[in-house]
C-alpha positions as a Markdown table, in Angstrom:
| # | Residue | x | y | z |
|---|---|---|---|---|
| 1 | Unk | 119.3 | 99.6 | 81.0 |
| 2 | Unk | 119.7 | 96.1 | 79.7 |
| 3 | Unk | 116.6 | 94.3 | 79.6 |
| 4 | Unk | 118.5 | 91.1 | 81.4 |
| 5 | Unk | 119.3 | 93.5 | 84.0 |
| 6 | Unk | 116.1 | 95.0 | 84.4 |
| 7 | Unk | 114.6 | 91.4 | 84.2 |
| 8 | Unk | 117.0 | 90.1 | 87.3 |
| 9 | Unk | 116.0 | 93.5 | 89.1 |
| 10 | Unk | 112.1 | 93.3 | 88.6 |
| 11 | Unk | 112.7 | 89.1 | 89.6 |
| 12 | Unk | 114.7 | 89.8 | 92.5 |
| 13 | Unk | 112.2 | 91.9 | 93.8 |
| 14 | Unk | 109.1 | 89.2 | 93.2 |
| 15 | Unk | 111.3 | 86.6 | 94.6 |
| 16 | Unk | 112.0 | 89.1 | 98.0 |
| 17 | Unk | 108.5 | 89.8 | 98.5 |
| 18 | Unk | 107.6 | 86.0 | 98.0 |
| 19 | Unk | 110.0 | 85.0 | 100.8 |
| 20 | Unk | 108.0 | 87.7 | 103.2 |
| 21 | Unk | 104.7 | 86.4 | 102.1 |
| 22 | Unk | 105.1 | 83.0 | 102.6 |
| 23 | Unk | 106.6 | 83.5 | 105.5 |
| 24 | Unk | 103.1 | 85.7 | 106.9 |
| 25 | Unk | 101.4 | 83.1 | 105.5 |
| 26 | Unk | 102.1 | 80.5 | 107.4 |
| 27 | Unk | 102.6 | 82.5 | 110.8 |
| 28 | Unk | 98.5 | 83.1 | 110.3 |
| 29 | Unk | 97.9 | 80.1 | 110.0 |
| 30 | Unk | 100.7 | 79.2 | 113.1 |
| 31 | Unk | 98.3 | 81.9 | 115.2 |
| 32 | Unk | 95.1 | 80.5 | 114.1 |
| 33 | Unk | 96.1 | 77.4 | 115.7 |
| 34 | Unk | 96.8 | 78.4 | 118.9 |
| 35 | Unk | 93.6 | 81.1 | 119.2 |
| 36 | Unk | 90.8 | 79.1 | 117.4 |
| 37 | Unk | 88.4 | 76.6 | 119.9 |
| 38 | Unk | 89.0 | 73.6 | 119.3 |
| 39 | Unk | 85.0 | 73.4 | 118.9 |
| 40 | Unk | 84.3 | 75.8 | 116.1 |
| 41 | Unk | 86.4 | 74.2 | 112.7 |
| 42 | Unk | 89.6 | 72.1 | 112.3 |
| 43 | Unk | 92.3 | 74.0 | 110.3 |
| 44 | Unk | 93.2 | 72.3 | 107.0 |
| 45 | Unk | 97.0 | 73.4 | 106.2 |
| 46 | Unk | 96.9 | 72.0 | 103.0 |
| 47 | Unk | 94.4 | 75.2 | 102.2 |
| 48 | Unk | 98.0 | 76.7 | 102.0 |
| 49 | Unk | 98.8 | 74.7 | 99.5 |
| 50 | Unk | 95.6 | 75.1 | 97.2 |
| 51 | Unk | 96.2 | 78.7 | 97.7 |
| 52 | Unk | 99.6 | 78.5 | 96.4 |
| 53 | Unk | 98.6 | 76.4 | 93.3 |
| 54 | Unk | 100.7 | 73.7 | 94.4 |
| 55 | Unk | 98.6 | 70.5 | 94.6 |
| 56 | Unk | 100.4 | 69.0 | 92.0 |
| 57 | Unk | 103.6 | 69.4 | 92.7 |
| 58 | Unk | 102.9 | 68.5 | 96.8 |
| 59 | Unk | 101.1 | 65.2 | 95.7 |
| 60 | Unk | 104.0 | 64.1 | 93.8 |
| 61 | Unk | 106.0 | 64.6 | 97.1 |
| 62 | Unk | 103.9 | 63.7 | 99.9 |
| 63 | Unk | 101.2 | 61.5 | 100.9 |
| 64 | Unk | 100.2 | 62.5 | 103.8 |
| 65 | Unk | 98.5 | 66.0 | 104.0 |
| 66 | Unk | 99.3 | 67.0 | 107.5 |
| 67 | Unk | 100.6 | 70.3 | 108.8 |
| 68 | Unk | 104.2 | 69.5 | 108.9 |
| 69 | Unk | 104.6 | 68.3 | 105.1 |
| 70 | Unk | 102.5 | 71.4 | 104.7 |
| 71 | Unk | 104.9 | 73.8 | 106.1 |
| 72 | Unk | 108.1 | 71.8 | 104.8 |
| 73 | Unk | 106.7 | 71.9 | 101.5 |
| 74 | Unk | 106.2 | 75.8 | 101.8 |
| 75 | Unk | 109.0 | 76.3 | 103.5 |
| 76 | Unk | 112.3 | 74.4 | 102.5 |
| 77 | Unk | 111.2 | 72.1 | 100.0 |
| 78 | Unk | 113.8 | 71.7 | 96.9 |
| 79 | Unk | 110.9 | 70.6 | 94.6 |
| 80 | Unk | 108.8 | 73.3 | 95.2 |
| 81 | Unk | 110.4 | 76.4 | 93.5 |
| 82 | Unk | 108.2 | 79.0 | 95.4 |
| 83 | Unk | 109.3 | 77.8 | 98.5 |
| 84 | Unk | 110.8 | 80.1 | 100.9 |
| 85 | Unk | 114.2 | 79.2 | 100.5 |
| 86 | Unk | 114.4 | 78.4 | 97.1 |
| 87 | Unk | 113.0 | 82.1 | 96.8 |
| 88 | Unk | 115.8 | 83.5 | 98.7 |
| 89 | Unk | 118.8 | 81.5 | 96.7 |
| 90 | Unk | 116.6 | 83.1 | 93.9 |
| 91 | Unk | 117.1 | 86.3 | 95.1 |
| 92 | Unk | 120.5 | 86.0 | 95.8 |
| 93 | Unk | 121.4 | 84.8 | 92.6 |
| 94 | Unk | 119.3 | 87.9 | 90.8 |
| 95 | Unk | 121.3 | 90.5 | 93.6 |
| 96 | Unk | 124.5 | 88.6 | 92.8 |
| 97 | Unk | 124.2 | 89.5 | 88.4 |
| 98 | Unk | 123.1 | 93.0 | 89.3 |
| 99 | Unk | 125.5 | 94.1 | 91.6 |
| 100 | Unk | 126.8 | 97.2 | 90.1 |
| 101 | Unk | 123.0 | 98.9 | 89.9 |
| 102 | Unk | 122.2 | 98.0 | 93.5 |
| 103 | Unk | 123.8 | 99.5 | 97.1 |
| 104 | Unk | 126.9 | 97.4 | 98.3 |
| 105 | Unk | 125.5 | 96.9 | 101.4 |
| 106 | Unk | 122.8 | 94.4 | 99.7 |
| 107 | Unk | 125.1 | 92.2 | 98.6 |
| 108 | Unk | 125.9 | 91.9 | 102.8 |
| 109 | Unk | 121.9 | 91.7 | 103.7 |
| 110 | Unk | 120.5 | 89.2 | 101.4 |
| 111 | Unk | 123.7 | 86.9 | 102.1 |
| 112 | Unk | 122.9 | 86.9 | 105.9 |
| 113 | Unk | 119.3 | 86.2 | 105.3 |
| 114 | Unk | 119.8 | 83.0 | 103.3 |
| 115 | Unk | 122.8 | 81.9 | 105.8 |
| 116 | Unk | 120.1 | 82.4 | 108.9 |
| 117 | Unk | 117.2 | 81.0 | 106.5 |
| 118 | Unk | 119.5 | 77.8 | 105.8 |
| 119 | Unk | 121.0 | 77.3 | 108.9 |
| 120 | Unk | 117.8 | 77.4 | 111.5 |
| 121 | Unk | 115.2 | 75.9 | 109.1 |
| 122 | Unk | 114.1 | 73.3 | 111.4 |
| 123 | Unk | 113.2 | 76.1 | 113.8 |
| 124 | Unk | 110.7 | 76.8 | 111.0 |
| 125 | Unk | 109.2 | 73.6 | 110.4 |
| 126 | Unk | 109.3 | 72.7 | 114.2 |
| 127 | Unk | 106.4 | 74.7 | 115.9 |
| 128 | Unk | 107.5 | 75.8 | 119.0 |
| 129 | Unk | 110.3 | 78.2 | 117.4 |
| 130 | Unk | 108.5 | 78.7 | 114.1 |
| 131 | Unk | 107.1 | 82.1 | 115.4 |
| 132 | Unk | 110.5 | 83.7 | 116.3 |
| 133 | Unk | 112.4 | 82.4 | 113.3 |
| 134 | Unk | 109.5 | 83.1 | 110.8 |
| 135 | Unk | 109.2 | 86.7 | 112.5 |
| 136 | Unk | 113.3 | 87.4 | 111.7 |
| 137 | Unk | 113.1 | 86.4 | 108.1 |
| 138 | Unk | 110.1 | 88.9 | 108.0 |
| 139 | Unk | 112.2 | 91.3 | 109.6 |
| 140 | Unk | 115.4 | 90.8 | 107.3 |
| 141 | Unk | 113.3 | 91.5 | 104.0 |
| 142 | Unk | 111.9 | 94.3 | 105.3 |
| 143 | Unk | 115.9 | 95.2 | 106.5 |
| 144 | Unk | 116.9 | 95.1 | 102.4 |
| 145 | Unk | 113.6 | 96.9 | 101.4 |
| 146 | Unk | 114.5 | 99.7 | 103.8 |
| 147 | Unk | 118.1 | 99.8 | 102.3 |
| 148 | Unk | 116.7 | 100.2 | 99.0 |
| 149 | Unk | 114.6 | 102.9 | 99.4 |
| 150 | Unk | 116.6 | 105.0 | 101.3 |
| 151 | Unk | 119.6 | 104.8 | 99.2 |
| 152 | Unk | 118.7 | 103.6 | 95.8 |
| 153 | Unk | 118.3 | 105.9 | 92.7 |
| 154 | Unk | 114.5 | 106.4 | 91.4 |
| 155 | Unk | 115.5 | 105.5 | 87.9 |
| 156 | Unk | 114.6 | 102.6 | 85.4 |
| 157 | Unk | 116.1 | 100.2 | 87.4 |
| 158 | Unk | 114.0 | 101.1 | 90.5 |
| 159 | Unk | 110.7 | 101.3 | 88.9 |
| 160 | Unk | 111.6 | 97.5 | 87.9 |
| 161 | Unk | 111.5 | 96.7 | 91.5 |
| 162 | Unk | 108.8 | 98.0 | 92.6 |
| 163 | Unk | 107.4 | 96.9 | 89.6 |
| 164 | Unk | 108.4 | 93.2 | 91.2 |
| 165 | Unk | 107.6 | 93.9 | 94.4 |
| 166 | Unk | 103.7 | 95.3 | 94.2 |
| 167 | Unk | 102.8 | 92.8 | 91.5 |
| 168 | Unk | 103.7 | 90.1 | 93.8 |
| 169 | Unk | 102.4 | 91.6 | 97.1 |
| 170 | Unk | 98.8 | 92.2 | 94.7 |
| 171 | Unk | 99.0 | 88.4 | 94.3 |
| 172 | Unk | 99.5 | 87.3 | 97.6 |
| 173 | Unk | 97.2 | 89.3 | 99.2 |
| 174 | Unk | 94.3 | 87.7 | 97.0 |
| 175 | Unk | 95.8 | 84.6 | 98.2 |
| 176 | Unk | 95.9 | 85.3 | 101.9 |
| 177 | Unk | 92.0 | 86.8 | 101.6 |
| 178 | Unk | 91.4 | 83.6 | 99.9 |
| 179 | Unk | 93.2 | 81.6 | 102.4 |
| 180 | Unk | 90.9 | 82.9 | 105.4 |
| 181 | Unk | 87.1 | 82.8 | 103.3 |
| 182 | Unk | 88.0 | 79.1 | 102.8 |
| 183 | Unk | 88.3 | 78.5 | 106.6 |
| 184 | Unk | 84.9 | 80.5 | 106.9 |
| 185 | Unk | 83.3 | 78.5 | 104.2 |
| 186 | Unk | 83.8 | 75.4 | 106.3 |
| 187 | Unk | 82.5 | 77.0 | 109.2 |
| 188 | Unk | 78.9 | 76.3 | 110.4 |
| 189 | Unk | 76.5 | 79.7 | 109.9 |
| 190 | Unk | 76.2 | 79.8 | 113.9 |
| 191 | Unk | 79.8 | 79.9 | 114.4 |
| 192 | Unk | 80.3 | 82.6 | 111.8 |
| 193 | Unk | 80.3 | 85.5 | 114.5 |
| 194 | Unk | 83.2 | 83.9 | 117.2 |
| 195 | Unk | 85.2 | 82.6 | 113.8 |
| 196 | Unk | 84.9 | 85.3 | 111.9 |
| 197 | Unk | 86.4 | 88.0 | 114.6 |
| 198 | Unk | 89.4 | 85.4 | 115.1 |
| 199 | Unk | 90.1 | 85.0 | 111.3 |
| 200 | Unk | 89.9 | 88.5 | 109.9 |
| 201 | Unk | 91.6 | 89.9 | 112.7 |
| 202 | Unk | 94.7 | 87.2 | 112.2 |
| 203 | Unk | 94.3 | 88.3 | 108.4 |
| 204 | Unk | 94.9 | 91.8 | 109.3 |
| 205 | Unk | 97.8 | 91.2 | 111.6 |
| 206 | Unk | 99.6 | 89.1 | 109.0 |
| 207 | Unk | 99.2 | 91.9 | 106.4 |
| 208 | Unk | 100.3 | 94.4 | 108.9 |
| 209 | Unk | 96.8 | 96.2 | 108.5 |
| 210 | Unk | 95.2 | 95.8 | 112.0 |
| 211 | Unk | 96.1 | 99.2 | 113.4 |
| 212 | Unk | 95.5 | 100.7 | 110.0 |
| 213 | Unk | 92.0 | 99.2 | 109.9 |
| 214 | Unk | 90.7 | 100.5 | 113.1 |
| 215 | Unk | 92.0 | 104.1 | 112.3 |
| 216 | Unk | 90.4 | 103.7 | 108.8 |
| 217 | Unk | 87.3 | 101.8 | 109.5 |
| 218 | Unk | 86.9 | 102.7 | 112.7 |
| 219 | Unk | 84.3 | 99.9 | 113.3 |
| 220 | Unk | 84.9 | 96.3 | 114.7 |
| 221 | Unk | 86.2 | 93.3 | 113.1 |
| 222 | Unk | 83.8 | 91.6 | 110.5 |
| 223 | Unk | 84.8 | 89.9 | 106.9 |
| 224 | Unk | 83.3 | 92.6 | 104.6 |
| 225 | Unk | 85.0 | 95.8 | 106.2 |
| 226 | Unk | 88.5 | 93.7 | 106.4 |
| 227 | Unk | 88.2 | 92.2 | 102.9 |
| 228 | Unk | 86.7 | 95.7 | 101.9 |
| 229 | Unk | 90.0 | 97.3 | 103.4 |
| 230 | Unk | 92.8 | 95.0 | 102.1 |
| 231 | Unk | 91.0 | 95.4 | 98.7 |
| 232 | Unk | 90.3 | 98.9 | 98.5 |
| 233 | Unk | 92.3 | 101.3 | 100.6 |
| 234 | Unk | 94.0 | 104.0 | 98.9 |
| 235 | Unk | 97.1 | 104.9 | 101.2 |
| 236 | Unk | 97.5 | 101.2 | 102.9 |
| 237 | Unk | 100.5 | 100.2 | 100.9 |
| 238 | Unk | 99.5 | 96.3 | 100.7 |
| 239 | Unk | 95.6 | 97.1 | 99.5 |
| 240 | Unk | 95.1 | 95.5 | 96.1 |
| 241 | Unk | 94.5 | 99.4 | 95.4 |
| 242 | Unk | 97.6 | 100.7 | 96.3 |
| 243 | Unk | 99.9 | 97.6 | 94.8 |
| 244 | Unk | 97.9 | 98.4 | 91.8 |
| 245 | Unk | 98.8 | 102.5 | 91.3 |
| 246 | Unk | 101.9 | 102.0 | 92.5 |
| 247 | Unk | 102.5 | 99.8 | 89.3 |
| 248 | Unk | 101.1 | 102.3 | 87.3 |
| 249 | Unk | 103.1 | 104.9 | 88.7 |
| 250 | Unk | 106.3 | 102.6 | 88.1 |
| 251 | Unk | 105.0 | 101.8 | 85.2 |
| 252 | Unk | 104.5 | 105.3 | 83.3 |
| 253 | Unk | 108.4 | 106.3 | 83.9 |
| 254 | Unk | 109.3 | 103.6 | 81.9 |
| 255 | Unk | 109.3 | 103.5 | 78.0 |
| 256 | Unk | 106.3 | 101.9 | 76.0 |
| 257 | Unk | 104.1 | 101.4 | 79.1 |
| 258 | Unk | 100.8 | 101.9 | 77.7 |
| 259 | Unk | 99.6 | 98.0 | 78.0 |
| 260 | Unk | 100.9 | 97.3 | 80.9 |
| 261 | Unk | 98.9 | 100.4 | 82.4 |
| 262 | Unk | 96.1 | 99.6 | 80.7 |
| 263 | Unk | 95.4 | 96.2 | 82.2 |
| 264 | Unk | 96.4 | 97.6 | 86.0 |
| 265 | Unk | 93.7 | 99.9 | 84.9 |
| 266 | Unk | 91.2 | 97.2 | 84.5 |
| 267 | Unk | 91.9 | 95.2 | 87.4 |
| 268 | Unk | 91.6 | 98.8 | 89.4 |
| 269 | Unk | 88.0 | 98.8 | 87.9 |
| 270 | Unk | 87.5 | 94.9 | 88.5 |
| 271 | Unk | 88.6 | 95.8 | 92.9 |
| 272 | Unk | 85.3 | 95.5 | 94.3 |
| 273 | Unk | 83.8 | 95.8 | 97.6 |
| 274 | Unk | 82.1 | 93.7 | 100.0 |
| 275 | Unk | 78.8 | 95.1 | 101.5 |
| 276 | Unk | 78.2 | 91.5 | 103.1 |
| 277 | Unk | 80.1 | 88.8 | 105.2 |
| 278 | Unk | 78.0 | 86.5 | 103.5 |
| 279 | Unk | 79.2 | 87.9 | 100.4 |
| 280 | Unk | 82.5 | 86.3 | 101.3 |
| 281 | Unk | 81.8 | 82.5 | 99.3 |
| 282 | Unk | 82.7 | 80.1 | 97.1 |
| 283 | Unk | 81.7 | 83.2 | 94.3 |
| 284 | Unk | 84.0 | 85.4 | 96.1 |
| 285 | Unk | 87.0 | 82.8 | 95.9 |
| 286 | Unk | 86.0 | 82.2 | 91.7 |
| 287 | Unk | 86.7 | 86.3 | 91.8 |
| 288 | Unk | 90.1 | 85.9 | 93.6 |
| 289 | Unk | 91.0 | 83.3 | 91.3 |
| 290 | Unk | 89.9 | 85.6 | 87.9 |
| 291 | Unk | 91.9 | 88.7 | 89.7 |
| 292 | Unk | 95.1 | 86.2 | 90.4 |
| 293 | Unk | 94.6 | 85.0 | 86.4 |
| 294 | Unk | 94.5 | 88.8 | 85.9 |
| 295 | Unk | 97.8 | 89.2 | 87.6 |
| 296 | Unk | 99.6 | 86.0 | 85.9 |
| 297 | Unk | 98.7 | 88.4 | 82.6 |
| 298 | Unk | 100.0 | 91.5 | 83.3 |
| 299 | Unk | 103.4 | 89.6 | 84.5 |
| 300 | Unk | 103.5 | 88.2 | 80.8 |
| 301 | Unk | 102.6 | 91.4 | 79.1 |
| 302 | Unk | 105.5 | 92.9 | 81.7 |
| 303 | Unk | 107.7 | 90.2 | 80.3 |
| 304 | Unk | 107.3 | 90.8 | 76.7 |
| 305 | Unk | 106.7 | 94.6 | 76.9 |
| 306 | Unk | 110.4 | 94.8 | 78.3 |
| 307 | Unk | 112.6 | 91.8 | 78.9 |
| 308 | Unk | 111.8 | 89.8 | 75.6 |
| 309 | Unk | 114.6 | 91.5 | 73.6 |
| 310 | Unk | 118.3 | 90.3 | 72.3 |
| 311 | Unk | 120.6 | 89.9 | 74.6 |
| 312 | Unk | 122.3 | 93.5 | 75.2 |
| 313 | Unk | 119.1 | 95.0 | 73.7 |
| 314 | Unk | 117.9 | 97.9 | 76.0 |
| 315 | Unk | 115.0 | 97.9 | 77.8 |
């Protein structure tokens, strides 16, 4: 395979999961609104930006940090390139040079999801359709994901994408666990029990996880189990755990992998658990950030283990 192909594939899928991501994050958050007391602790959107590294590039835009700049920003902004629809003209874009690896059929999909995304934006940014429209471009990723599994070929251009896929769903998990131990952090100590049953729960929904966790855990909602769970499961596929084998697994089929399973090696041994909601601080956050700088890495050693060659060079 060319490595610009397999570069456009392995892109195409980051860019894919990022559009689902952002579009879970911010329907948390959407939730969290409506099911928080007013009494307890005031939401501050612009924690989605933080998350998100974006401060910079959101300060140079906006001055006013309130929810709807927040979810613009995220959502449809032209100067921020992660946002969700500069993501899914990214994927189009990596779909549209890679055509002849890839099923016809998603060519069709990914066109219809960025002329729904484009057209009914403003039902995104607007609360009182942002549910339903945030829901359907949840839906059409998963549509194209589905389309790949079940009819693509499990050769070196599929271990690319999931390659893609996993690393980014690793990072924006850290992000969304990150996301919710800032709101508890802001929360007073007596208010931890009421919040923290509201928060984690909304975390687990957004990640898909909630039935999963009660069959797993079997144990009510507190921080540690649910941070313990998105961090650790083996067979939930969007536990840091199971992004992580899954691109080792990718990974090993491809040639000259040994680096790049090395360091998903070492962030397997770096996944902790948390014995303690209390555990879940400012500490905690400094580990998400190491693990996200972890996962920055092993895209670059990806990049120059495999796409870093002359053009027409295989990969």
């Amino acid at each position: 395979m060319l490595s610009r192909v397999a570069e456009r594939l392995y892109w195409s899928a980051r860019y894919l999961e990022r559009v689902e991501n952002t579009a879970r994050l911010v329907s948390v958050y959407d939730d969290l609104l409506y099911d928080l007391p007013h009494n307890v602790v005031e939401i501050s959107w612009y924690n989605l930006i933080e998350i998100n590294s974006g401060i910079e590039a959101f300060n140079n835009r906006y001055k006013v940090q309130d929810e709807r700049n927040v979810v613009k920003f995220l959502l449809s902004d032209d100067d921020n390139p992660s946002s969700l629809l500069n993501s899914i003209k990214l994927v189009r874009e990596n779909i549209r040079t890679t055509r002849d690896v890839l099923p016809n059929e998603m060519w069709e999909l990914i066109n219809e999801l960025d002329l729904f995304a484009k057209q009914n934006i403003k039902q995104g940014i607007n609360r009182s359709a942002r549910h339903a429209y945030l829901n359907t471009i949840i839906e059409g990723c998963q549509k194209i994901i589905g389309l790949l599994a079940g009819t693509m070929d499990r050769d070196a251009g599929w271990q690319f994408l999931i390659l893609g896929r996993y690393l980014e769903r690793a990072d924006m998990n850290t992000r969304i666990i990150d996301a919710a131990t800032s709101l508890m952090v802001q929360s007073q100590e007596e208010q931890d029990l009421e919040l923290g049953q509201i928060v984690w729960s909304k975390v687990l929904k957004s990640q898909s996880a909630y039935l999963s966790f009660r069959r797993t855990m079997r144990s009510s909602i507190r921080g540690a189990k649910a941070v313990t769970f998105l961090l650790n499961d083996k067979y939930f596929p969007r536990s840091q755990r199971y992004c992580l084998e899954q691109i080792k697994v990718a990974a090993a089929e491809l040639p000259r992998s040994g680096i790049v399973i090395m360091s998903a090696d070492r962030l397997l041994e770096e996944t902790r658990s948390i014995e303690l909601s209390s555990d879940l601080n400012h500490e905690f956050s400094d580990y998400l950030n190491d693990i996200q700088l972890s996962i920055i890495t092993l895209n670059q050693q990806i990049t120059e283990n495999w796409f870093n060659f002359q053009k027409g060079e295989a990969a």
